[in-house]
Backbone bond lengths (Angstrom), bond angles and torsions (degrees), N, CA, C in turn:
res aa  C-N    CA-C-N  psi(-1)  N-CA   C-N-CA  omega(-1)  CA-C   N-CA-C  phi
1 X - - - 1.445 - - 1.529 108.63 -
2 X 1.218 119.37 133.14 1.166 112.09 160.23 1.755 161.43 -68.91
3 X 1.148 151.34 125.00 1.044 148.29 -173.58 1.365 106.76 8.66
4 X 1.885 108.34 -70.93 1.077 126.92 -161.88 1.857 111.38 -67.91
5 X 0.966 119.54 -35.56 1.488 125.03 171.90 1.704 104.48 -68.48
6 X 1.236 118.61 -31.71 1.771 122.04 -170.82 1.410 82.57 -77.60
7 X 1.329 147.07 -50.19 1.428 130.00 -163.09 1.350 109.66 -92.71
8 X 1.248 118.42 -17.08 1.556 103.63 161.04 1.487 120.13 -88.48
9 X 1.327 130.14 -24.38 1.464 104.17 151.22 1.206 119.47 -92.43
10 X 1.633 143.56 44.60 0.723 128.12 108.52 1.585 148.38 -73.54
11 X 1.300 85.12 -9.67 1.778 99.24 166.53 1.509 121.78 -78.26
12 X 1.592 100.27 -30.74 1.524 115.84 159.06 1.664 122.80 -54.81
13 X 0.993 105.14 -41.56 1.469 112.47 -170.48 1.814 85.33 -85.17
14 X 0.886 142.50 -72.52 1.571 131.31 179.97 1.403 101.47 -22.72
15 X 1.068 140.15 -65.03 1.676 136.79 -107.69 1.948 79.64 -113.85
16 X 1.351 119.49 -47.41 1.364 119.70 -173.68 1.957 103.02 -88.25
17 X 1.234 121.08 -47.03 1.131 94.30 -165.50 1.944 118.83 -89.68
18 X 1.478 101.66 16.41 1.449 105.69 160.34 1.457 100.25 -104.31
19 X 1.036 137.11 55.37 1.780 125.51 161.28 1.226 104.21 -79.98
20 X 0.978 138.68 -60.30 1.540 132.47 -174.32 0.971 115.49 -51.76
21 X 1.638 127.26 147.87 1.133 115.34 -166.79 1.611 114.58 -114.75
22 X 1.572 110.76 -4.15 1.358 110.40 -167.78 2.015 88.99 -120.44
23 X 1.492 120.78 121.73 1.142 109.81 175.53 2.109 111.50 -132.92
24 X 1.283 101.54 145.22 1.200 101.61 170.86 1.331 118.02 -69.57
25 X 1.491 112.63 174.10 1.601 122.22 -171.10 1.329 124.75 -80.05
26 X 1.603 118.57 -21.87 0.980 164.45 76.71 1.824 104.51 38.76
27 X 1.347 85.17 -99.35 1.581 97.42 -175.53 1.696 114.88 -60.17
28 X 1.520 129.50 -43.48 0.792 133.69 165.66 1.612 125.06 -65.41
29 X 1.056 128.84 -28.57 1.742 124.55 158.12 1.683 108.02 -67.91
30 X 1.670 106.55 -23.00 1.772 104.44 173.47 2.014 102.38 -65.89
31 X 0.778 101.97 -24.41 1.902 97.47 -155.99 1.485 87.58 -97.02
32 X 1.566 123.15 -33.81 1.645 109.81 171.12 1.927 114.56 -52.99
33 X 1.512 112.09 -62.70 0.951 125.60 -150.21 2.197 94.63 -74.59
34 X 1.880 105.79 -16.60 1.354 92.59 155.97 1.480 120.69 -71.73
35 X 1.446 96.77 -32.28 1.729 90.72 -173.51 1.807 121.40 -72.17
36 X 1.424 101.79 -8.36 1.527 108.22 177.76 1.274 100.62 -79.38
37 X 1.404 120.68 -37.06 1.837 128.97 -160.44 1.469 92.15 -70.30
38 X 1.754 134.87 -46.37 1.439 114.19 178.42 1.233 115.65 -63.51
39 X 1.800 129.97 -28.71 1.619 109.38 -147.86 1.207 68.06 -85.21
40 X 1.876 159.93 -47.92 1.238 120.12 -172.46 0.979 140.58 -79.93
41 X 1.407 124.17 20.92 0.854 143.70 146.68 1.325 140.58 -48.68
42 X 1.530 75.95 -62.46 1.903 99.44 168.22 1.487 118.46 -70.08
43 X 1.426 105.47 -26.06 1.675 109.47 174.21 1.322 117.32 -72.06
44 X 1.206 124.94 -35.27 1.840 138.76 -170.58 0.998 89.42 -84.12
45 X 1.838 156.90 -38.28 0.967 160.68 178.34 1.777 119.49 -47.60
46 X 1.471 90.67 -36.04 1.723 111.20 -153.36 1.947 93.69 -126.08
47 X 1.330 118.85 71.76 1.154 96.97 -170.62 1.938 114.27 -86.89
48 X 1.189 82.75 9.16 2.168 68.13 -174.34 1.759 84.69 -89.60
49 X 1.568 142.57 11.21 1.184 118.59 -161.54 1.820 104.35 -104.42
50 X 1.464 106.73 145.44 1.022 97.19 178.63 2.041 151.75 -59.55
51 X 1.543 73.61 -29.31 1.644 99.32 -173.34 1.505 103.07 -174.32
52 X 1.270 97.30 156.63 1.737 109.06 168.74 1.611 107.73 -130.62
53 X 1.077 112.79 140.83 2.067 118.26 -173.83 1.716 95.29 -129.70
54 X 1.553 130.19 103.89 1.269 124.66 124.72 1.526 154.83 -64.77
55 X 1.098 117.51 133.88 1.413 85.03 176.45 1.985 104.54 -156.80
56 X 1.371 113.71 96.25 1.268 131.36 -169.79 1.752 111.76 -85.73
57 X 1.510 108.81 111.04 1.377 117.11 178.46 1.397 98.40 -115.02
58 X 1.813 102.72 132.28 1.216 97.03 174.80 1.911 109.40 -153.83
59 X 1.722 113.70 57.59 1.031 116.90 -144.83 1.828 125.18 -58.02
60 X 2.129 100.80 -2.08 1.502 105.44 168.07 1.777 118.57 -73.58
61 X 1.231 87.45 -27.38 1.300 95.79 175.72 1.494 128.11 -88.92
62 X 1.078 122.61 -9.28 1.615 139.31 -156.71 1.175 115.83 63.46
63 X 1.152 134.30 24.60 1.504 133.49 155.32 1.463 140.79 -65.99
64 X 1.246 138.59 116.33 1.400 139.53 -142.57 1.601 87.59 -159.70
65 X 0.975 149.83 120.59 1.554 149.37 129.65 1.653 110.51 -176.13
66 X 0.949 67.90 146.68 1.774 105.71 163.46 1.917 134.12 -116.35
67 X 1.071 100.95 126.78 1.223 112.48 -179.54 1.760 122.14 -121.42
68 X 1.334 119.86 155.69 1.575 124.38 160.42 1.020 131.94 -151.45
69 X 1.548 145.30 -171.90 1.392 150.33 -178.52 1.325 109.34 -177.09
70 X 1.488 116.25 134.57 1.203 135.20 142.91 1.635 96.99 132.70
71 X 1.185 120.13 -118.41 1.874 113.48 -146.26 1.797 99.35 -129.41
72 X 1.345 121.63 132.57 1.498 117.12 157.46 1.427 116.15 -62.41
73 X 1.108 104.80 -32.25 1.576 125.43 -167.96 1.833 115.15 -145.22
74 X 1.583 101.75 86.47 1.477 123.17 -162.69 1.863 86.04 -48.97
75 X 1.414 115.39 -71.27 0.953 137.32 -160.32 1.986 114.30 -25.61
76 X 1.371 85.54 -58.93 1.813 101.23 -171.29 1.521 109.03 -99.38
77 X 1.922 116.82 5.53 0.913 115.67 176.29 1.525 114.98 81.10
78 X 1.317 114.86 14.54 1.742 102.65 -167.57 1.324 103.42 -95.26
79 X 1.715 115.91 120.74 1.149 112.03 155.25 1.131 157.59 -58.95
């Protein structure tokens, strides 16, 4: 799949799986640790790419995080 399909359902999964508006702590570390499972997703997908940086604010909803994958430094491998 491509880049472009990995970031549009990930915009899908944003836009549908915050509808609710009241969420447990619980439920909300569940929808983080989905949203980490796509950007690596999308990274193992795309291997000549260097890195991927999210970062979803969404303060009606209680949304606050950021996520990433891959290298500071492709070259020497540093993560």
């Amino acid at each position: 799949m491509s880049l472009k399909k990995y970031l549009y359902l990930l915009v899908l999964l944003l836009i549908f799986g915050g509808c609710a508006t009241r969420k447990t702590e619980s439920s909300r570390n569940n929808k983080y640790v989905q949203y980490q499972t796509i950007i690596d997703s999308i990274y193992l997908s795309n291997p000549k790419s260097i890195g991927i940086m999210v970062h979803i604010e969404s303060p009606k909803k209680g949304i606050s995080w950021s996520g990433s994958e891959g290298y500071s430094d492709f070259n020497l491998k540093i993560k």
